[in-house]
C-alpha positions in Angstrom: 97.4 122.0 97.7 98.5 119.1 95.9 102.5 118.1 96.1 103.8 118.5 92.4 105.9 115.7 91.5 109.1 114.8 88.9 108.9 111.2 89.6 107.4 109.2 86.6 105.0 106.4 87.3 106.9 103.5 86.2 109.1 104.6 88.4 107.1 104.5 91.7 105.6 101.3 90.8 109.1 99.7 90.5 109.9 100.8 93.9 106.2 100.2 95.0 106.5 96.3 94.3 109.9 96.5 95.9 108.5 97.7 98.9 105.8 94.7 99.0 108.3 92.3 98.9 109.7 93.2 101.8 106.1 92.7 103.5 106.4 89.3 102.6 110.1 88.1 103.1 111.1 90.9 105.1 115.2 92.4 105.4 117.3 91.6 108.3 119.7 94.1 106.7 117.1 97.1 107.9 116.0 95.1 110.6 112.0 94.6 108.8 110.4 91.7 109.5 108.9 89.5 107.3 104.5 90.1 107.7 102.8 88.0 104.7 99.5 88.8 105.3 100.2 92.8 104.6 101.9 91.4 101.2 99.6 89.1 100.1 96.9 91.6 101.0 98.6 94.7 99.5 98.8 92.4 96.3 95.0 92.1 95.5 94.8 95.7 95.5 94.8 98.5 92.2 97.4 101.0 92.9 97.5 104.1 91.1 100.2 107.2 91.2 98.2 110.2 91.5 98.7 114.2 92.4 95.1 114.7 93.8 95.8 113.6 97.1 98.8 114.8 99.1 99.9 111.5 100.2 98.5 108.1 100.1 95.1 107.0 100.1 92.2 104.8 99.7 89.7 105.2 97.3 87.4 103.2 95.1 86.6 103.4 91.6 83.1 101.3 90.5 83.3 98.1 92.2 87.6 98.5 92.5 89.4 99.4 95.8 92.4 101.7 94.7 95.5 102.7 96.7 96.3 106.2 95.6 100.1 107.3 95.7 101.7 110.8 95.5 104.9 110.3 93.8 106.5 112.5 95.9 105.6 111.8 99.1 106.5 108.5 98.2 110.3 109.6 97.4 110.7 112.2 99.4 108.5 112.3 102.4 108.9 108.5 103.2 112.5 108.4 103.1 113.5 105.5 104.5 111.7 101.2 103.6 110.4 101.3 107.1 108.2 104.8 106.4 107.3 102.9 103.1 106.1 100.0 104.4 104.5 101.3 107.7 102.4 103.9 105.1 101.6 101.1 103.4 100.4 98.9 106.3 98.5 102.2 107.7 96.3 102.1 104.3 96.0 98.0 104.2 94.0 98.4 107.5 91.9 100.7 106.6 90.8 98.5 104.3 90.5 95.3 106.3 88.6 97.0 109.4 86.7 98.5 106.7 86.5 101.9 107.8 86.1 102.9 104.1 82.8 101.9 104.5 81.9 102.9 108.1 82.1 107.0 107.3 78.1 106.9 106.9 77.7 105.7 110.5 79.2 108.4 112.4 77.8 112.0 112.1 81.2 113.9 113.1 83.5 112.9 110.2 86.6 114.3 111.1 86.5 112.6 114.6 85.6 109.2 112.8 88.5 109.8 110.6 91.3 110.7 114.2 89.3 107.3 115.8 90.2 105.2 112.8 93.8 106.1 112.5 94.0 105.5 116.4 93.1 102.4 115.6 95.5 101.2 112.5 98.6 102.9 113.6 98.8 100.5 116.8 99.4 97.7 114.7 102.3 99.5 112.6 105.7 100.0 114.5 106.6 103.3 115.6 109.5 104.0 114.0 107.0 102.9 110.6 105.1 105.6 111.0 105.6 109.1 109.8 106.1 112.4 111.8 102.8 113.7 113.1 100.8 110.1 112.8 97.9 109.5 115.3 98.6 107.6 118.5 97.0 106.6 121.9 99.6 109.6 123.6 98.3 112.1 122.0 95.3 112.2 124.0 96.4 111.9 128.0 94.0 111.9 130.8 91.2 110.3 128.3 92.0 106.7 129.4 91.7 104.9 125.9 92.7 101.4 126.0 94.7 99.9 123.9 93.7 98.2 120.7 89.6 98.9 121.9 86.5 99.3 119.6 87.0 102.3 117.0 83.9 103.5 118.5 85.1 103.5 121.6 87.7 105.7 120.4 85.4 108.1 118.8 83.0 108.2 122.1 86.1 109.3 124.0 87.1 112.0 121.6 83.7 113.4 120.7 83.3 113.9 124.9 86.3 115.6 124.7 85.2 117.8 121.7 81.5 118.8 123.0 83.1 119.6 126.7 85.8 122.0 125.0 83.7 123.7 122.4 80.6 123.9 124.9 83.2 125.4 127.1 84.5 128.2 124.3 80.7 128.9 123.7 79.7 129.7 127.1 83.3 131.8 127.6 83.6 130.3 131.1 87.1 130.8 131.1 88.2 127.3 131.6 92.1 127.2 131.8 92.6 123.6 132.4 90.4 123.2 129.6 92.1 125.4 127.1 95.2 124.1 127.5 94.4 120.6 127.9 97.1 118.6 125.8 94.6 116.0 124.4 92.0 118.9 123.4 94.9 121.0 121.6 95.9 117.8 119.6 92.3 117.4 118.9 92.1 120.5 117.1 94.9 120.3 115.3 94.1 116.9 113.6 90.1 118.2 113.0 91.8 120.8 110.9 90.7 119.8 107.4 93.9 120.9 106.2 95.9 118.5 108.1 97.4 115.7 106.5 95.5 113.1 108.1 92.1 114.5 107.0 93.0 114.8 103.3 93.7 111.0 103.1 90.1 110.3 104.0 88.9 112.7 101.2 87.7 110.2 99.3 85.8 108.0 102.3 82.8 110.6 100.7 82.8 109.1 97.6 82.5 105.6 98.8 79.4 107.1 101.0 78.1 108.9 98.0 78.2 105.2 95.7 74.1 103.1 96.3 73.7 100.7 98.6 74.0 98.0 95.8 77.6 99.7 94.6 78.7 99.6 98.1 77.9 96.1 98.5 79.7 94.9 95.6 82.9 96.8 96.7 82.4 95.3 100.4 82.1 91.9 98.6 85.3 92.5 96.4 87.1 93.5 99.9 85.7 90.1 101.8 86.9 88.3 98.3 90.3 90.0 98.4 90.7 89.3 102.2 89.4 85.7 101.8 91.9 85.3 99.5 94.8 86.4 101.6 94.2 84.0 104.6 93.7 81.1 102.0 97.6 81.7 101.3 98.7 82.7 104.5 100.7 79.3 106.1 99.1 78.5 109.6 103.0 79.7 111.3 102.3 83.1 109.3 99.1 83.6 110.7 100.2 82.6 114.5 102.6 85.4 114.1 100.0 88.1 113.7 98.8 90.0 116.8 96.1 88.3 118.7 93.4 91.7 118.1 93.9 91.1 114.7 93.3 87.6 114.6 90.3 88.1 116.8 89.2 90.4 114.0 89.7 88.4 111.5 88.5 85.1 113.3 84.8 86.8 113.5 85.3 88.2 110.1 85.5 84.1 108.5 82.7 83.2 111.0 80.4 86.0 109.3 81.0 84.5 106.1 80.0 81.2 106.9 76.5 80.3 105.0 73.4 79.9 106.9 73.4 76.5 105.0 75.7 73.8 104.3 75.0 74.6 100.8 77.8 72.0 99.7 76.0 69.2 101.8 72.5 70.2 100.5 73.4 70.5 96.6 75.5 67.0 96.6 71.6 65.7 98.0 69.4 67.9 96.4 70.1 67.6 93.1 72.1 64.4 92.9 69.7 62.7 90.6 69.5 65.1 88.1 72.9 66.6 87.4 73.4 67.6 83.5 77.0 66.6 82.1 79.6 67.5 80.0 82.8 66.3 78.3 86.3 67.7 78.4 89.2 66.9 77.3 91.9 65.8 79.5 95.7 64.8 79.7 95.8 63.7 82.8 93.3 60.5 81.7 94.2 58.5 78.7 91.8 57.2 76.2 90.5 53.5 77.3 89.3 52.5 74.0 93.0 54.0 72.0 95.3 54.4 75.0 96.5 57.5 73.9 96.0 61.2 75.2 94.1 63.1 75.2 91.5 61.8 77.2 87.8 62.2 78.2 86.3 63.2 81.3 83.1 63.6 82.7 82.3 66.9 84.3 78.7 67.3 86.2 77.6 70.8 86.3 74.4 71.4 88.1 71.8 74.0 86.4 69.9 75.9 89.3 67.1 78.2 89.0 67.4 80.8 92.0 64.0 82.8 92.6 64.4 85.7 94.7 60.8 87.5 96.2 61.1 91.0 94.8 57.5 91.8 96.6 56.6 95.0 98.8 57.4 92.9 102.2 60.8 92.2 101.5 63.2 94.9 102.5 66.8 95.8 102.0 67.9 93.4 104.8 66.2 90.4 104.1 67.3 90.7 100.0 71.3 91.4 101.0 70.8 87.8 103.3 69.3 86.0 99.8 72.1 87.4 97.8 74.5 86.5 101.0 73.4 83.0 100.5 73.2 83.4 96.5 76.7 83.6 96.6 77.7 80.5 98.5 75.5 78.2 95.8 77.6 79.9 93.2 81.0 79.0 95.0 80.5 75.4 94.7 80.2 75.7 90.7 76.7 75.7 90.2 75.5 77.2 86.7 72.8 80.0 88.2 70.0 81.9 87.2 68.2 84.4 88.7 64.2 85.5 88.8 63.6 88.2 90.1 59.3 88.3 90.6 56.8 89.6 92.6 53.4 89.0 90.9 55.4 88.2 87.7 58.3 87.8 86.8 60.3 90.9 86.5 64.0 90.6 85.7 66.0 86.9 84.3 69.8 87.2 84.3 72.8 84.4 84.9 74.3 85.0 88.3 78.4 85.8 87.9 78.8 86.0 91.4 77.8 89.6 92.5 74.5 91.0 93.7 72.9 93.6 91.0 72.5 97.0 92.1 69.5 97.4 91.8 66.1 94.2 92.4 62.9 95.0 90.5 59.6 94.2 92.3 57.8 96.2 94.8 54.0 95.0 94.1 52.3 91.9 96.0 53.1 87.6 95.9 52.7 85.2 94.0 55.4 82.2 93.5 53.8 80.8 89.9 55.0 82.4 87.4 58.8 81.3 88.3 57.1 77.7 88.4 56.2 77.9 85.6 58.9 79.1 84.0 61.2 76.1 85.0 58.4 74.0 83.4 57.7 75.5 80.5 61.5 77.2 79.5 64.1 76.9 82.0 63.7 73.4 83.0 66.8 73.5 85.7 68.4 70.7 87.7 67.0 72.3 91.0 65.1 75.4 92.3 65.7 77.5 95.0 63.1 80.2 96.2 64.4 82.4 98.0 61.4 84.6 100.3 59.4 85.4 103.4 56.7 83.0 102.6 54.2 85.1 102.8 51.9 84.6 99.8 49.4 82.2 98.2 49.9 78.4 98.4 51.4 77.5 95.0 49.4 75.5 92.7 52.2 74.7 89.8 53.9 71.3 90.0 57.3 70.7 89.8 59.5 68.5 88.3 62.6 68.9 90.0 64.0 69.3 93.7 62.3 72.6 95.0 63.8 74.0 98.3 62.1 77.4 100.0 64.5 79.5 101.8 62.4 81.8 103.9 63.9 84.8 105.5 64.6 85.7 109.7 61.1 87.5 109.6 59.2 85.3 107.3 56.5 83.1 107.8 56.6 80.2 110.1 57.4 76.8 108.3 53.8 75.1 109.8 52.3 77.7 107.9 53.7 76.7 105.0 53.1 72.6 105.0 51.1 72.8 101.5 54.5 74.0 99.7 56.2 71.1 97.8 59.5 70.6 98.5 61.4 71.2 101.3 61.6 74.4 103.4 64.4 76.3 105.6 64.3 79.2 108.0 67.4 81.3 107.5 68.7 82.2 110.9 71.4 84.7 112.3 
C-alpha cells in the first residue's frame, strides 16, 4: 500500500537539493562529512516525487535513470539530514555497482535483492541508515566477509535458504534450524511486503527493457559515472574507501578502448581532414585587426561499416559499438553502414548504439565500398567485422582500416585486404 502524502513536489525537491549539498560540502554542525563523489553523482540523476513506491527507489524510464521519492517518507520517515542523506547514498550505489541491471543474472530475486543491500549499506554510516536496513549482523554464524563479492553474499544466503526450507519440507523437526537468527531474518526480508523488496519493484522493468534499451541505459550510467570522477579533485577521491576505489579503478580500465583511437585518427586520416571556419573572439582578424576573428576547425568525416551478417553475434556487435563510441569521443563526424550482402541501414552516429542492427544473411564488404566511392566519399573508413568473407575487389580512395572481432578471422588470412588490419583483443 502506497504512503499518501500532503507534501507538494516543489517542496521535496527544495529540500532534496538541500540534502545534496551537504554530500558535497558536508555540516560540521550535524557532524556530516563532506563525500563529493555521492553529490556530484546524485547530481546527474532525474529525480522524481512519486506515491507508487513506498519509499525511495531506482527506476528507469527509456534510456533515463530516475530516483523515485515518496514525499512522505522523505518528511516523515527520514527525520533527521543523516537518514536523508544515508537513503540517498543507499540508492546512488545501487546504481554505481549496477545492480539495476544484474536482476536477470540471479534466478532467486528476492535473495539478489537482501545480497545487494548487504552490499551498499556497508558503505553508508550506521546511524545513516534507517530502522530495519540490511547488514552483515543480521546473518551470524554465516561467516560473510566484509565488503565481499555480491555474489558471494547471495551464495551464502541462498545455502542458508535451501537448508531451511529443505528442512520444513522433510518436517525433520530441526530446532536449531528453526530458530536460527540468520534464517528468521532471512524470512522476514524475502517477505515481498517488506520494505526492502518494494524498492527493487521496478529492477523488473529494467529486465523487462531489450538488450539494445538496456545497453543504452548502462551507457548513460558509465556516462554519468565518467562524469563524476572527471570532477572529483584527486584529495576527494583518496578519501573514498579503498573497495570502492578498487571498484571504480576496474570500472575506468573497462572503458579504456581496445585502440588508441586518438593516436590512430591523428595518423590515419591526417592527410585528408575536411575544414571549416568559425568565428572567434579569442583570435583577432590579421588582415583588419579587429574581432571577431577566424579560425580553422578540422573535422574528420568517417564512414563506420559494421558486419550485420549471420556470424556476428550479440557479443561481438556490443564490442564494435564499444569501440564506435570511442571514435565518436574524439569529435569525429560518423556514419554508420550497417550491411551484410547489401547495405541495410545508413544513419549518423550521436553517440549511442541503436537498438536494434539489421542483417542476418551472408558477407560481402562491396557494397559499403562502393558507397564511399560513389556517395559518401569520407575522410576515412573503418570496417568493423570478423573477416570472414570474400576478398574485396572495390578500390579505395581513402585510409581503410579493418577492425576484426576476438573470434574473427586471422589477419594472414586476410593479407589481400587494402588497408590496414587490427585484431580486437580483451
Amino acid at each position: 500500500m502506497n504512503i499518501s502524502t500532503p507534501y507538494s513536489s516543489q517542496k521535496i525537491m527544495e529540500d532534496v537539493a538541500r540534502i545534496s549539498m551537504k554530500l558535497m560540502i558536508g555540516d560540521k554542525s550535524q557532524n556530516i562529512d563532506n563525500e563529493p563523489f555521492y553529490g556530484h553523482f546524485f547530481t546527474g540523476l532525474v529525480k522524481k516525487t512519486t506515491l507508487q513506491i513506498d519509499t525511495l527507489a531506482v527506476a528507469a524510464d527509456k534510456n533515463l535513470v530516475l530516483l523515485l521519492i515518496n514525499p512522505t517518507f522523505w518528511e516523515e520517515y527520514l527525520q533527521t539530514d543523516s537518514l536523508k542523506l544515508g537513503a540517498l547514498k543507499h540508492e546512488i550505489l545501487h546504481i554505481v555497482f549496477k545492480h539495476i541491471f544484474r536482476h536477470t543474472e540471479f534466478n532467486h530475486k528476492l535473495i539478489f535483492n537482501v545480497a545487494a543491500d548487504l552490499v551498499v549499506n556497508q558503505y553508508v554510516k550506521s546511524e545513516q541508515l534507517i530502522k530495519g536496513a540490511v547488514k552483515l549482523e543480521d546473518f551470524p554464524n554465516l561467516g560473510l566477509k566484509k565488503h565481499d563479492h555480491l555474489l558471494a553474499y547471495y551464495n551464502a544466503l541462498m545455502a542458508l535458504y535451501q537448508k531451511e526450507t529443505s528442512d520444513d519440507e522433510n518436517d525433520s523437526g530441526n530446532e536449531e534450524g528453526n530458530t536460527n537468527e540468520a534464517w528468521q531474518n532471512l524470512k522476514k526480508l524475502l517477505d515481498q511486503d517488506n520494505s526492502n523488496q518494494q524498492k527493487h519493484e521496478f529492477w523488473k522493468d529494467i529486465e523487462d527493457l531489450s538488450s539494445a534499451e538496456k545497453d543504452i541505459l548502462e551507457s548513460a550510467v558509465n556516462q554519468s559515472l565518467e562524469n563524476t570522477l572527471q570532477r572529483l579533485k584527486p584529495e576527494e577521491y583518496s578519501k573514498l574507501p579503498e573497495e570502492l576505489k578498487r571498484y571504480l579503478e576496474n570500472f575506468e580500465r573497462s572503458l579504456i578502448p581496445l585502440v588508441n583511437w586518438r593516436r590512430i585518427l591523428r595518423l590515419f586520416a591526417n592527410s585528408s581532414r575536411r575544414t571549416r571556419l568559425k568565428n572567434t573572439l579569442q583570435r583577432p582578424s590579421k588582415r583588419y585587426g579587429t574581432n571577431p576573428g577566424i579560425k580553422v576547425k578540422k573535422k574528420q568525416k568517417i564512414m563506420v561499416a559494421i558486419d550485420t551478417s549471420g556470424s556476428i553475434d550479440k557479443k561481438e556487435l556490443q564490442d564494435f559499438f564499444k569501440e564506435i563510441y570511442h571514435i565518436w569521443k574524439q569529435g569525429s563526424e560518423i556514419k554508420i553502414i550497417e550491411c551484410d550482402t547489401a547495405i541495410q541501414k545508413q544513419y549518423v552516429y550521436n553517440g549511442k548504439a541503436p537498438e536494434l542492427v539489421t542483417g542476418g544473411g551472408g558477407t560481402s564488404f562491396e557494397a559499403p565500398l562502393q558507397y564511399a566511392q560513389k556517395n559518401y566519399r569520407p575522410d576515412a573508413i573503418v570496417y568493423f567485422t570478423d573477416g570472414f568473407g570474400p576478398t574485396p575487389q572495390t578500390k579505395t580512395y581513402c585510409p581503410i582500416m579493418w577492425l576484426i572481432s576476438q573470434k574473427g578471422a586471422k589477419l594472414e588470412n586476410m593479407q589481400k585486404f587494402e588497408g590496414r588490419k587490427i585484431k580486437m583483443q580483451t
